[in-house]
N, C-alpha and C positions, 0 to 999 in steps of 0.2 A: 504494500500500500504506500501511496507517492503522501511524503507531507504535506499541506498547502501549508502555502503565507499566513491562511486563519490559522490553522494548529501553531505555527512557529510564536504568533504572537500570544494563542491562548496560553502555548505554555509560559512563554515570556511571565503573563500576567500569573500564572500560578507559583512562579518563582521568589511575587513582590511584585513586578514592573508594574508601574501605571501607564496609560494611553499617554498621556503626556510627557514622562521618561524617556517611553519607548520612540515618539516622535523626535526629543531634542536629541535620542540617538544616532538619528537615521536620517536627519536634517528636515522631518516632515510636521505636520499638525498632526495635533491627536485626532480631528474630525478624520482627516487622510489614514490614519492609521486606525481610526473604527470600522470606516469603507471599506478597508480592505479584510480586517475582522469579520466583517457583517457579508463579504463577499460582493458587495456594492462595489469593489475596485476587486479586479483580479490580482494584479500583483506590483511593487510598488516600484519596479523599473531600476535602472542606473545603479549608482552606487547605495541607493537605497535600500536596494535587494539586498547588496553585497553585506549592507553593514547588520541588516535585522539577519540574514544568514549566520553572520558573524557572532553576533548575540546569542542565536539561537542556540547554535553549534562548539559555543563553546561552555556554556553552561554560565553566562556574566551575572552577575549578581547586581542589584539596580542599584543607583548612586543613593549615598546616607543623605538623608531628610536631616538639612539644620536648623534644631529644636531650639530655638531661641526660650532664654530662661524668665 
């Protein structure tokens, strides 16, 4: 069975990522990166692919949330 882009980013999301994360990852908006979630955008082209591939395939952990005191 082939992964899509939706699985790559659902796991994404089940790792931590949020939509918006996963966008300043990959140089996109989180709306561009629900589309492509939601199958509304097949796949997200250029280097974009490469970088959420990137993400996906190597297991990245999402950036630390600074918790102001």
């Amino acid at each position: 069975m082939e992964i899509t882009w939706a699985d790559r980013i659902k796991a994404l999301e089940g790792r931590g990522w949020s939509l918006t994360d996963i966008g300043r990852a990959i140089g996109k908006s989180p709306q561009t990166v629900s589309d492509i979630k939601q199958g509304r955008t097949r796949e997200p082209g250029g280097m974009a692919a490469v970088q959420l591939h990137h993400l996906y395939s190597t297991g990245a952990k999402p950036p630390v949330k600074d918790v102001a005191a």
